[in-house]
C-alpha positions as CSV (number, residue, x, y, z in Angstrom):
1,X,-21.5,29.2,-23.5
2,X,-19.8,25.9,-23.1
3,X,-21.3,24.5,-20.2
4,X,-24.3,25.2,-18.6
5,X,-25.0,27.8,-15.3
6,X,-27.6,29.5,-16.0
7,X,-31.7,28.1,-16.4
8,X,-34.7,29.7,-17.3
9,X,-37.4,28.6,-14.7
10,X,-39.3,26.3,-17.5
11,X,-35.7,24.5,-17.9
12,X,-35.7,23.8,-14.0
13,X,-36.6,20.3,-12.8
14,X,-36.5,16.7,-12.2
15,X,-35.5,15.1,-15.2
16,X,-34.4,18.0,-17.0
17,X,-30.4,19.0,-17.4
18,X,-28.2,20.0,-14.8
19,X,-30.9,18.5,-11.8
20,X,-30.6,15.0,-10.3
21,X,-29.4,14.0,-7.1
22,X,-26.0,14.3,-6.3
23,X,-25.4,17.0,-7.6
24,X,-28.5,18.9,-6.4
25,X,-26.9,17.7,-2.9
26,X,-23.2,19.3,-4.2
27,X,-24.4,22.6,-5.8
28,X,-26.7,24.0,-2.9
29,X,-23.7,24.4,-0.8
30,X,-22.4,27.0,-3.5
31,X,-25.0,29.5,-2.3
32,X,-24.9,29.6,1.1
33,X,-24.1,32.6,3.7
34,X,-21.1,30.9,4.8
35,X,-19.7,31.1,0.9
36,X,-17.0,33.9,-0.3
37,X,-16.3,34.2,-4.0
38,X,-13.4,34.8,-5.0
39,X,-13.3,36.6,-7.9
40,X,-9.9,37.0,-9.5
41,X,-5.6,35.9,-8.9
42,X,-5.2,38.9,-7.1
43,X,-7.6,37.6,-4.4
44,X,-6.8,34.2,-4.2
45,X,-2.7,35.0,-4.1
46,X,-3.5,37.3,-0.9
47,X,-6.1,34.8,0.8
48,X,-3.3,32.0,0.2
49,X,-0.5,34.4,1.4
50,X,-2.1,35.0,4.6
51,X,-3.2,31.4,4.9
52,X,-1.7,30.2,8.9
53,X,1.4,28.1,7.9
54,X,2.4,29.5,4.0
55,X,5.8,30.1,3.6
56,X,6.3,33.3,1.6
57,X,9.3,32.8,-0.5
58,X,11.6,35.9,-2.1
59,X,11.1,34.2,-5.3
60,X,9.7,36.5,-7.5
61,X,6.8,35.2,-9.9
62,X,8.4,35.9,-13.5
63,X,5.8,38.1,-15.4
64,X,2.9,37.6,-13.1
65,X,0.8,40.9,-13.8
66,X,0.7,39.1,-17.2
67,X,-1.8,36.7,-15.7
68,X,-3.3,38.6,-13.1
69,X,-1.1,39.0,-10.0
70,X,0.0,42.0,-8.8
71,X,3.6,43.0,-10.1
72,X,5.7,41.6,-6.9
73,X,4.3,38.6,-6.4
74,X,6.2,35.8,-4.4
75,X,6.1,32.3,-4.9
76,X,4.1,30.8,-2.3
77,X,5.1,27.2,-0.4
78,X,3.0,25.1,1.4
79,X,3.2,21.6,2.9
80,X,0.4,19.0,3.7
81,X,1.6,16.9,6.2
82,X,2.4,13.2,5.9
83,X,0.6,12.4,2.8
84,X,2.6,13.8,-0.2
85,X,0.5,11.8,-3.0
86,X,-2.3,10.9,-4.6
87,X,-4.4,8.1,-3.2
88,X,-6.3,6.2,-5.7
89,X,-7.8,3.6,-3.3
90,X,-10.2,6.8,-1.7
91,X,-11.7,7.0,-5.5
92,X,-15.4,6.1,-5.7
93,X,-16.9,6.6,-9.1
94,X,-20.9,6.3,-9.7
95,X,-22.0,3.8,-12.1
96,X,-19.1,1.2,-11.4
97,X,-20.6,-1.6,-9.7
98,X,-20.2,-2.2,-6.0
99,X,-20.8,2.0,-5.8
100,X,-23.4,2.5,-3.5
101,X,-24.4,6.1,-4.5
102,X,-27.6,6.7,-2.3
103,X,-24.8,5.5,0.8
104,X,-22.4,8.1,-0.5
105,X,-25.0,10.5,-1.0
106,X,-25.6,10.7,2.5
107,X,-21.5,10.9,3.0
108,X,-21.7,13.8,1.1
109,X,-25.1,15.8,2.8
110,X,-23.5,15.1,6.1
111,X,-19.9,16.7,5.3
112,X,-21.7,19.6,3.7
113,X,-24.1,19.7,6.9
114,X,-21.3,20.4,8.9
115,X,-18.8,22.7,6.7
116,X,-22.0,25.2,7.7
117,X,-19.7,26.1,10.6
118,X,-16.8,27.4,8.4
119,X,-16.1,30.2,6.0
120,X,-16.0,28.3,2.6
121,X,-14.5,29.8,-0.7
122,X,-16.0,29.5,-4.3
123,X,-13.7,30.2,-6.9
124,X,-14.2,29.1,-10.6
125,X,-12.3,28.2,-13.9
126,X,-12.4,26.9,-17.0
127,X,-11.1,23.8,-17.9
128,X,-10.0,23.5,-22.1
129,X,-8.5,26.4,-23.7
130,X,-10.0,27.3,-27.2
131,X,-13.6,27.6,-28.2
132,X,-13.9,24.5,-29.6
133,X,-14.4,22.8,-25.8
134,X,-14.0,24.8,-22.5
135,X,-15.6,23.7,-19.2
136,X,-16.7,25.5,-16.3
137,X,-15.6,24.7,-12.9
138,X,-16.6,25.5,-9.5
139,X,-14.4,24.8,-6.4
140,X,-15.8,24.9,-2.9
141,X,-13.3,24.5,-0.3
142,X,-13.3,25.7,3.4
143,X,-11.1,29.1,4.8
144,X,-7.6,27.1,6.0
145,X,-7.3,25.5,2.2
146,X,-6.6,28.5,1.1
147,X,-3.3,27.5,-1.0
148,X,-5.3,24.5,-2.4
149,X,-7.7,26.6,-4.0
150,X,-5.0,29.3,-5.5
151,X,-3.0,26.5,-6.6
152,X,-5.9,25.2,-8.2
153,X,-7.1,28.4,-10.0
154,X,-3.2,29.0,-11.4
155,X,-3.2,25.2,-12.4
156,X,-6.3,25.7,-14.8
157,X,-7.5,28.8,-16.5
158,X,-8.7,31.6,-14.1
159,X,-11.3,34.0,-15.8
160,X,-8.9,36.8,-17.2
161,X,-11.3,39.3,-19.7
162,X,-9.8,37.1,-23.2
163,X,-11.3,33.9,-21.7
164,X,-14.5,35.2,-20.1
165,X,-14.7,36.5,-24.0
166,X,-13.5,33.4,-25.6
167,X,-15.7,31.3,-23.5
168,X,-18.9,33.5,-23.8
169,X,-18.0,32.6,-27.6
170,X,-17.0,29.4,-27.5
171,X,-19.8,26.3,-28.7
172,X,-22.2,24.8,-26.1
173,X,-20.5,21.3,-25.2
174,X,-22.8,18.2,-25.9
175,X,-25.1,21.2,-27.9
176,X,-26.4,22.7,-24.1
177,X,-26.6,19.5,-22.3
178,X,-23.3,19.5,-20.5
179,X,-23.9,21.5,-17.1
180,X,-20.8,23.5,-14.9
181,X,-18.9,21.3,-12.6
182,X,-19.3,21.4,-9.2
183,X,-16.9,20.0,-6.7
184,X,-17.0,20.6,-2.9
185,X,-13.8,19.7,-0.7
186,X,-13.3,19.5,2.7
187,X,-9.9,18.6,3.2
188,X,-10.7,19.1,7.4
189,X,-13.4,16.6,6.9
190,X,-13.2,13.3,9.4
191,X,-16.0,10.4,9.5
192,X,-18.5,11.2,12.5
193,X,-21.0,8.7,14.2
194,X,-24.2,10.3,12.5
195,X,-27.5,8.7,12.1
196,X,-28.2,7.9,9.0
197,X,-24.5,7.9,7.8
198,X,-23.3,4.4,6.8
199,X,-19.3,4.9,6.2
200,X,-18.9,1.0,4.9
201,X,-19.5,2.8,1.5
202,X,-16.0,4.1,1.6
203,X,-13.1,2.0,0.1
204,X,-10.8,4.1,2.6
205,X,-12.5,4.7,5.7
206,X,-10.7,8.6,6.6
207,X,-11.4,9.7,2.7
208,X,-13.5,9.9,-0.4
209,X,-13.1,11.1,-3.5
210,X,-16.8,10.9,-4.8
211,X,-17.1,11.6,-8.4
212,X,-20.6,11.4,-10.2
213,X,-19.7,12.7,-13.8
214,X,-22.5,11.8,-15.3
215,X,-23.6,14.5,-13.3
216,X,-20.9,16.6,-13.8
217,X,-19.9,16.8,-9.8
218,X,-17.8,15.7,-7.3
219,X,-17.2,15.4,-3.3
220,X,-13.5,15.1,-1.7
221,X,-13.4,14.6,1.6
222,X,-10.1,14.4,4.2
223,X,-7.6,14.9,1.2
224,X,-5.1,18.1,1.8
225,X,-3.1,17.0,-1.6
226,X,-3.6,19.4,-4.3
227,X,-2.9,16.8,-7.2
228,X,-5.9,15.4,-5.8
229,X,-7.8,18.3,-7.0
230,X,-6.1,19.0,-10.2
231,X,-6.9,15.7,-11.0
232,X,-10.2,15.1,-9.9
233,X,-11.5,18.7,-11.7
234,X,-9.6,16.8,-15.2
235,X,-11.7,13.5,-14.5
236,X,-14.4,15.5,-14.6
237,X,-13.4,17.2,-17.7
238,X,-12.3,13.7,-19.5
239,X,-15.5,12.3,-18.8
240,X,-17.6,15.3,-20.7
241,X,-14.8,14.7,-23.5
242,X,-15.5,11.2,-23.6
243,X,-19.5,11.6,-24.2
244,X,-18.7,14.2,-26.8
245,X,-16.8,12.8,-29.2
246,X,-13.4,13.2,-28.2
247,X,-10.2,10.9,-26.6
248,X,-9.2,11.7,-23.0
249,X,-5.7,11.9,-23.2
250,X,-3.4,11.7,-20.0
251,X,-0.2,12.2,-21.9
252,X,1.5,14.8,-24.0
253,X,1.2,16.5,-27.6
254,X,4.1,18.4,-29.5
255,X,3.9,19.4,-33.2
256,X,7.3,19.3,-35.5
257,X,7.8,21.5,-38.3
258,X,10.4,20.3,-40.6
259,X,12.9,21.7,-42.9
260,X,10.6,21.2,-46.2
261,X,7.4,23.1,-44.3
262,X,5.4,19.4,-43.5
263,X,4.0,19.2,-40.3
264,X,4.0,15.9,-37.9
265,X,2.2,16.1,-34.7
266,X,3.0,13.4,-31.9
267,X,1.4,12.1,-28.8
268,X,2.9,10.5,-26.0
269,X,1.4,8.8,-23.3
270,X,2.7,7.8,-19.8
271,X,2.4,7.7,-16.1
272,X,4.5,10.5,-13.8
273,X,8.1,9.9,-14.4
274,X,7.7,7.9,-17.7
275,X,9.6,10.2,-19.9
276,X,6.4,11.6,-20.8
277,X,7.3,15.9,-20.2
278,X,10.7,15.1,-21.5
279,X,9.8,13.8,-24.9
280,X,7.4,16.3,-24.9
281,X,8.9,19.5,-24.2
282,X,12.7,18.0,-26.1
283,X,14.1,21.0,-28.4
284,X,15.9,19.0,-30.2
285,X,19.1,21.1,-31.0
286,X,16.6,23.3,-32.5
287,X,17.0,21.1,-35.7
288,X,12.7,21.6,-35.8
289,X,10.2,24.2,-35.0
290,X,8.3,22.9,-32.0
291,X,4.8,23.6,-30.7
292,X,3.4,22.0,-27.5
293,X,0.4,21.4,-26.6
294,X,0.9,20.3,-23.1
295,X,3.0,17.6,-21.6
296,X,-0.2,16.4,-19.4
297,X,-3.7,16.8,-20.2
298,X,-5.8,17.3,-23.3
299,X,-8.0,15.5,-25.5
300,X,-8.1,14.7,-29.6
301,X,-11.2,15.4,-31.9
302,X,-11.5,11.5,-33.4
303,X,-13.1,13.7,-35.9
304,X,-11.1,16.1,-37.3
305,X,-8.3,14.6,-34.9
306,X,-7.1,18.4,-33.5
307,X,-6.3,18.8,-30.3
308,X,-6.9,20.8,-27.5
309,X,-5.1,21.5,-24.4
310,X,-6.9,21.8,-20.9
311,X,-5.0,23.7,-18.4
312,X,-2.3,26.3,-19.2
313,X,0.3,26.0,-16.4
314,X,2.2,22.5,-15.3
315,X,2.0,20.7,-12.1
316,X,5.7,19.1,-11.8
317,X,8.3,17.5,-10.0
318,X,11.0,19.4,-8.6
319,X,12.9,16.3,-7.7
320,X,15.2,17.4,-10.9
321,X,15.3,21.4,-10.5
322,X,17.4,21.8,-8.0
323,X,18.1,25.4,-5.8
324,X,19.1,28.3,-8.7
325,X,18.1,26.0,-11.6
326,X,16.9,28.6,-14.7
327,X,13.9,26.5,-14.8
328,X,12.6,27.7,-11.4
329,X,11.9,31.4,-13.0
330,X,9.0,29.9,-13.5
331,X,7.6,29.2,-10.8
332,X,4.1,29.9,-9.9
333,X,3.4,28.2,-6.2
334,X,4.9,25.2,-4.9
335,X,4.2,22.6,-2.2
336,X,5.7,19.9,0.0
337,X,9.1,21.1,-0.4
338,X,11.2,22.6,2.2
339,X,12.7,26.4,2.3
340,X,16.0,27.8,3.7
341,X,18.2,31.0,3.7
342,X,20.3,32.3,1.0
343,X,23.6,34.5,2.0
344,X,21.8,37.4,1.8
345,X,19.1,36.4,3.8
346,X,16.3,35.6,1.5
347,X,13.7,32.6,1.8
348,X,14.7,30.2,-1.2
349,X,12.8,26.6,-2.0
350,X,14.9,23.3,-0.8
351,X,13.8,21.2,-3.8
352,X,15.4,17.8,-5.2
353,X,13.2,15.7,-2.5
354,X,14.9,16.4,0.3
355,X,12.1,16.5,2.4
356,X,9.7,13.8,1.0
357,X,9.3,12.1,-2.3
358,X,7.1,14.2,-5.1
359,X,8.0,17.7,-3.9
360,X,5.6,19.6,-6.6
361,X,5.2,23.1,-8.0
362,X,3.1,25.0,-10.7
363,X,5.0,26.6,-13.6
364,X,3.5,29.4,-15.4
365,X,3.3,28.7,-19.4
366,X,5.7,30.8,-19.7
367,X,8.2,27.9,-19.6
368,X,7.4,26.5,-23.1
369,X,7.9,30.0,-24.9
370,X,6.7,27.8,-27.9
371,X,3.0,26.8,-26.1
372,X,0.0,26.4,-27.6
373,X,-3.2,26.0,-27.0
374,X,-4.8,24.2,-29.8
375,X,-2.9,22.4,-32.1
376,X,-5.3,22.3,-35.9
377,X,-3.1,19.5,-37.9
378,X,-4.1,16.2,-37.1
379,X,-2.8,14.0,-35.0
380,X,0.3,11.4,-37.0
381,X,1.4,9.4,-34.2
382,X,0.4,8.1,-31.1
383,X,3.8,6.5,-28.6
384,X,2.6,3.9,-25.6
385,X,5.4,4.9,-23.1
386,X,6.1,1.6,-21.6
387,X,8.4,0.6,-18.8
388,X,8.9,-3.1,-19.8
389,X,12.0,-4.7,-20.1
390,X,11.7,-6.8,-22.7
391,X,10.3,-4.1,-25.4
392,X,13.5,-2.6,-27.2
393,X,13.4,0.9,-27.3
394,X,10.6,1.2,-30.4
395,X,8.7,-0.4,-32.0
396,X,6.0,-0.3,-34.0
397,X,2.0,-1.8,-34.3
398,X,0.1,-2.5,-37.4
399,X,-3.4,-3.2,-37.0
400,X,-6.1,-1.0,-35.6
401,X,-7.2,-3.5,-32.2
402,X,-3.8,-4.2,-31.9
403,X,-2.7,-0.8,-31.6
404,X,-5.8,0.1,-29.5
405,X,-5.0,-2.7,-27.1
406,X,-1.6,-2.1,-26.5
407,X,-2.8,1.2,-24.8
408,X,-5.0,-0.3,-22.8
409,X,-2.4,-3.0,-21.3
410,X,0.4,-0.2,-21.0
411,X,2.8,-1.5,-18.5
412,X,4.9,0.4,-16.4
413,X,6.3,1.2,-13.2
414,X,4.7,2.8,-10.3
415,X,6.1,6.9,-9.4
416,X,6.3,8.8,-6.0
417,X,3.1,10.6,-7.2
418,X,1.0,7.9,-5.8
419,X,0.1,6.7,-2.9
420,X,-0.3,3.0,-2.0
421,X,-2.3,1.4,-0.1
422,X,-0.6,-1.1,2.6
423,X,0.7,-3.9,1.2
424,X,0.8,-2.7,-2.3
425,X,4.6,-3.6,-4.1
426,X,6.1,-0.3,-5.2
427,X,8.8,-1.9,-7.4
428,X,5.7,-4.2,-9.5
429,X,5.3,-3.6,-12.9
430,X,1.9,-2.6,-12.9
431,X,-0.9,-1.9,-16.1
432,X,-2.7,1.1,-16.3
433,X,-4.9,1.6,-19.5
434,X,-4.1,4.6,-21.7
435,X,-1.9,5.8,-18.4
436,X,-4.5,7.4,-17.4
437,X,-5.7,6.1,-14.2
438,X,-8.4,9.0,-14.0
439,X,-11.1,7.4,-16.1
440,X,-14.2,6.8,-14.9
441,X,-16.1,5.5,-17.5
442,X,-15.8,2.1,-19.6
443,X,-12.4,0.9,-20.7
444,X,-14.1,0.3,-23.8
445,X,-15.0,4.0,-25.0
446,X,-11.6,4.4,-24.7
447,X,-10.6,1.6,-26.6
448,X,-13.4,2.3,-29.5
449,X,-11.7,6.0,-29.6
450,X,-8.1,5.1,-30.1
451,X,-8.9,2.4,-32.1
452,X,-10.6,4.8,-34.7
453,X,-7.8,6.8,-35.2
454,X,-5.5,4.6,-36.1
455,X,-8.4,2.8,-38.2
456,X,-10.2,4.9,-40.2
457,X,-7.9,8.5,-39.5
458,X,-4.7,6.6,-40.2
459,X,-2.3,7.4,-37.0
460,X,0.5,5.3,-36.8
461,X,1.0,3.7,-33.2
462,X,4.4,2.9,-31.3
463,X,5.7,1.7,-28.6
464,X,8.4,3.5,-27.0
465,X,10.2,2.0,-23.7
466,X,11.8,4.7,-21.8
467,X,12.8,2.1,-19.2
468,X,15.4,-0.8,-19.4
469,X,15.8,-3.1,-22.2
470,X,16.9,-6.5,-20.9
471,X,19.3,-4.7,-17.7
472,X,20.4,-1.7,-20.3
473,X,18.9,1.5,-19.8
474,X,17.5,2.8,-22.5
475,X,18.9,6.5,-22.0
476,X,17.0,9.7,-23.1
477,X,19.5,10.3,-26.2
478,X,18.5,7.2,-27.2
479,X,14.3,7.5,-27.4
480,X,14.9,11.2,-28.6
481,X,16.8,9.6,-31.6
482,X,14.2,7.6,-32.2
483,X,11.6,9.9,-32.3
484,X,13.9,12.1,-34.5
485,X,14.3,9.3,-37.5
486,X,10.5,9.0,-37.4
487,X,9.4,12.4,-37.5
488,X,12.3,12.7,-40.1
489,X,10.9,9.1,-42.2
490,X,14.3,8.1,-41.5
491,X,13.2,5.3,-39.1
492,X,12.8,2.1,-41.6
493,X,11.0,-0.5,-39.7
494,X,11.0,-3.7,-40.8
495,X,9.2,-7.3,-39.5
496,X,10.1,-8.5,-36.3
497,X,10.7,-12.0,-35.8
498,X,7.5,-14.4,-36.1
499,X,5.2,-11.0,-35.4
500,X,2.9,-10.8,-38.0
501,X,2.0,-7.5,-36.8
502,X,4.7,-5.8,-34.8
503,X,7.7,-3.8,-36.5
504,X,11.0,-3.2,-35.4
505,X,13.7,0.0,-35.9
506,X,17.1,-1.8,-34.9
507,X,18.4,0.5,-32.7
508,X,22.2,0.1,-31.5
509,X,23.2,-1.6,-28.6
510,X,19.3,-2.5,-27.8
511,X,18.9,-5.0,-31.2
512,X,16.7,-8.2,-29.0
513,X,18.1,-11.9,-29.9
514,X,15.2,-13.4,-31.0
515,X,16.9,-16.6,-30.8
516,X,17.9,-16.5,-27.3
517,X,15.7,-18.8,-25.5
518,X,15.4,-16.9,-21.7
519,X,14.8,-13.6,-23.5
520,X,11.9,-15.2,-25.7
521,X,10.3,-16.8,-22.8
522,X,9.8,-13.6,-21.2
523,X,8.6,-11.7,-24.2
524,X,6.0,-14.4,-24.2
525,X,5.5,-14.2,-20.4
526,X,5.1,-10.3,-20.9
527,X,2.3,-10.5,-24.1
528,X,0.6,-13.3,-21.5
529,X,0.4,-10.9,-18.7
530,X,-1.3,-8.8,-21.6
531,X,-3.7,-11.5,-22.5
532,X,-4.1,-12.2,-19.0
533,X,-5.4,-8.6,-18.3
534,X,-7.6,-8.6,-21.2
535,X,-9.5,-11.5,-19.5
536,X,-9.3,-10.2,-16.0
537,X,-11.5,-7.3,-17.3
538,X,-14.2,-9.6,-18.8
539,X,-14.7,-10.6,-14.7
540,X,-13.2,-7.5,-12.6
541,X,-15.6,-5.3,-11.4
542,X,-18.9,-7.1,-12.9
543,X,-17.0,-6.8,-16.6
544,X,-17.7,-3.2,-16.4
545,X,-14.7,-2.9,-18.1
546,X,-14.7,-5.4,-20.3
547,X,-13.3,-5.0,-23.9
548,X,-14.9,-6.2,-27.1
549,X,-13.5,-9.5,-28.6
550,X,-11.2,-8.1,-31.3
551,X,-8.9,-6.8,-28.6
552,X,-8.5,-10.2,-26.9
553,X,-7.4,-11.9,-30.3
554,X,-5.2,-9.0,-31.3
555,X,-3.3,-9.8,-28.5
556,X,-3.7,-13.2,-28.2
557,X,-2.1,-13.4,-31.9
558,X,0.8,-12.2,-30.4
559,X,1.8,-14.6,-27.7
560,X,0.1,-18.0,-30.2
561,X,3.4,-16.3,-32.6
562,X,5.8,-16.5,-29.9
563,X,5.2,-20.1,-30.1
């Protein structure tokens, strides 16, 4: 199997796979008496539909006996409370410096000390959806989250017969040496006085999100957002990715077929709201047959540079998919949105953030009739999504480090799926590397990875800026077009002005004037932020994330050319 559950007693130890700390404290919780498993869809759909406070729609789920509900289903609603985001500031991640893991340790044996009083529920999935790399997870969450954990078995794949076969098929990740995932959550949890219990270890002093995945575990305390979870189990999954030869992606994946039979497979990568599912899931006018991967999660083979997608369903918006929208067939379960009465009386969802910024749901994969889960062909192109007005819509990178470092300076703006901490500027361009804000391992294995593909497997790298260009907003019509004349080799790219290494696609009404002096001065400013980031990571966080020297100059070549 992929990951490992089972031991025999000689394989049982200090030292030996799947036993150190942490995680010895985590998994020990998954066998006690107060522990239900929950088995199957069927289970979790009625524990969540009974669950004090779920709003039982009369919104059928489309097809749902396909994927193991029963045949009149409902879509399910439920709402947290004031806190409609994620929250990065709670993340604590073992090995970064400043982590005091024998203080959170203690965090986590006291919370799991006192969830002895409540009812908890294990339910399990796997995470990665074709042989080549599939993940167990576990999930242990107390009876009241009962919507948290049904959510989170839909969002990932629960085990229907064709996966438990696949998986009990499928090759041992990191050749046996890659253990299940555990992750307890106690979204009732609240900081006690304890003895023993220092809380200064916390960043945030009401929540935690613990993650040891070098241990293959995790502890989330006093968070009720399920985006927390779906993310936290794929940090987990990224991380085992990472030490196994493979490119976390945060981002999405199609695959064109053109007229002539040639294949082109694109990845795009952005933060929620960049543009990011559009590009992805884009038809096109049906002028191409489309396959996609997924519009969210998966991970590339720097190998054979395939791909594989980990989680079957999507976790969107419904700020755009408004009441009687086709799209909303599809849904599976949705949350912090608000419900009303149709004229004849039935429950509908009140979507389009009405109630709160990043109302969410979970659409079955039947919504891309053209899903897949692994795409074969190698990878062609990899687009930075940026949100940086003084990028034109495209353009394009020559150069492995400078590719590579590009992605790791991506610049964009902050969504409504976040939380902030006080004082933090919503409207500030911010940078987060690879827009994926999940990783919690070196910047620089990520930087070695992308680097290789575009240096010894070929991939081209672009930027595409899905934002404003200078005050015009570059419209969806526009970076669609785009992507069209490059997938088409239409796109002719040509030198732009002193870059030695960056190529422009003129594109109408967005052609920069290189010899306007304001809009070259905050080009430059933008590459120096770049640089500037670059050198912030040779200091931040003891240089943990400090990149090797040919990124610095690959960048730094930029803004010397500006001069």
């Amino acid at each position: 199997m992929s990951t490992k559950a089972y031991y025999p007693i000689n394989e049982i130890g200090a030292g030996k796979t799947g036993f150190s700390k942490t995680r010895s404290i985590i998994e020990a919780a998954f066998y006690g008496n107060n522990v239900v498993k929950v088995n199957t869809l069927k289970e979790a759909y009625e524990l969540a539909k009974n669950s004090p406070g779920t709003v039982v729609t009369d919104m059928p789920v489309y097809r749902g006996e396909e994927f193991g509900l029963e045949r009149d289903a409902k879509v399910l609603l439920f709402n947290d409370g004031a806190i409609t985001g994620r929250y990065a500031a709670a993340r604590r991640i073992a090995g970064e410096p400043g982590v005091d893991c024998a203080a959170l340790d203690k965090v986590a044996m006291d919370a799991i000390y006192e969830a002895r009083w409540k009812t908890m529920y294990h339910a399990e999935v796997y995470v990665g959806l074709d042989p080549e790399f599939m993940v167990k997870a576990h999930l242990l969450i107390p009876e009241g989250e009962e919507n948290i954990m049904y959510s989170w078995m839909l969002n990932f794949q629960y085990m229907s017969d064709d996966y438990v076969k696949m998986y009990k098929n499928s090759q041992p990740v990191g050749e046996g040496k890659e253990a299940d995932v555990y992750i307890f959550s106690d979204p009732q949890w609240a900081p006690a006085s304890t003895p023993g219990v220092d809380y200064s270890c916390l960043s945030d002093p009401q929540t935690l999100c613990y993650f040891n995945t070098d241990q293959n575990c995790a502890c989330i305390l006093g968070m009720r957002y399920f985006g927390e979870h779906k993310k936290g189990t794929l940090t987990m999954a990224w991380a085992i990715a990472n030490r196994n030869g493979y490119a976390a992606c945060h981002g999405g994946q199609k695959e064109y077929t053109l007229a002539d039979g040639s294949k082109y497979v694109a990845s795009v990568y952005g933060l929620s709201g960049s543009g990011k599912s559009t590009i992805t899931h884009a038809k096109h006018n049906g002028k191409y047959e489309i396959k996609v991967l997924h519009d969210d999660a998966f991970i590339i083979n720097t190998d054979t540079c395939a791909s594989v997608a980990l989680e079957p369903t999507y976790f969107d918006k419904t700020q755009d998919y408004p009441a009687g929208c086709d799209d909303n067939k599809f849904l599976l379960t949705s949350m912090n949105n608000s419900a009303t009465l149709d004229e004849d009386g039935n429950i509908q969802l009140v979507t389009e953030d009405i109630r709160n910024g990043n109302g969410r749901a979970i659409k079955s994969k039947l919504w891309a009739p053209n899903r897949v889960d692994k795409i074969d062909e190698p990878v062609n192109a990899i687009f930075w999504i940026m949100k940086d007005p003084t990028i034109p819509p495209v353009v394009k990178l020559k150069g492995a480090s400078l590719a590579s470092v590009m992605g790791a300076t991506l610049a964009t703006k902050r969504s409504t799926a976040e939380r902030l901490a006080p004082g933090v500027d919503p409207n500030k361009l911010v940078v987060v590397p690879y827009a994926n804000p999940f990783r919690t391992y070196p910047l620089a294995d990520d930087y070695e990875k992308f680097k290789k593909l575009v240096e010894e497997k070929n991939v081209d790298c672009y930027i595409i800026n899905t934002g404003d260009f200078m005050g015009k907003k570059v419209q969806p019509k526009d970076t669609l077009g785009i992507l069209e004349a490059i997938v088409e080799k239409k796109a002719e790219f040509k030198p732009w002005g002193p870059f030695t290494d960056i190529e422009i696609f003129d594109w109408e009404g967005f052609v920069p004037d290189m010899n306007d002096t304001n809009y070259v001065e905050q080009l430059k400013a933008r590459m120096n932020d770049r640089v500037n980031e670059i050198k912030a990571f040779e200091t931040k966080k003891d240089g943990y994330d400090k990149l090797p020297a040919d990124a610095l100059e690959a960048i730094q070549k930029v803004v010397d050319e500006l001069k």
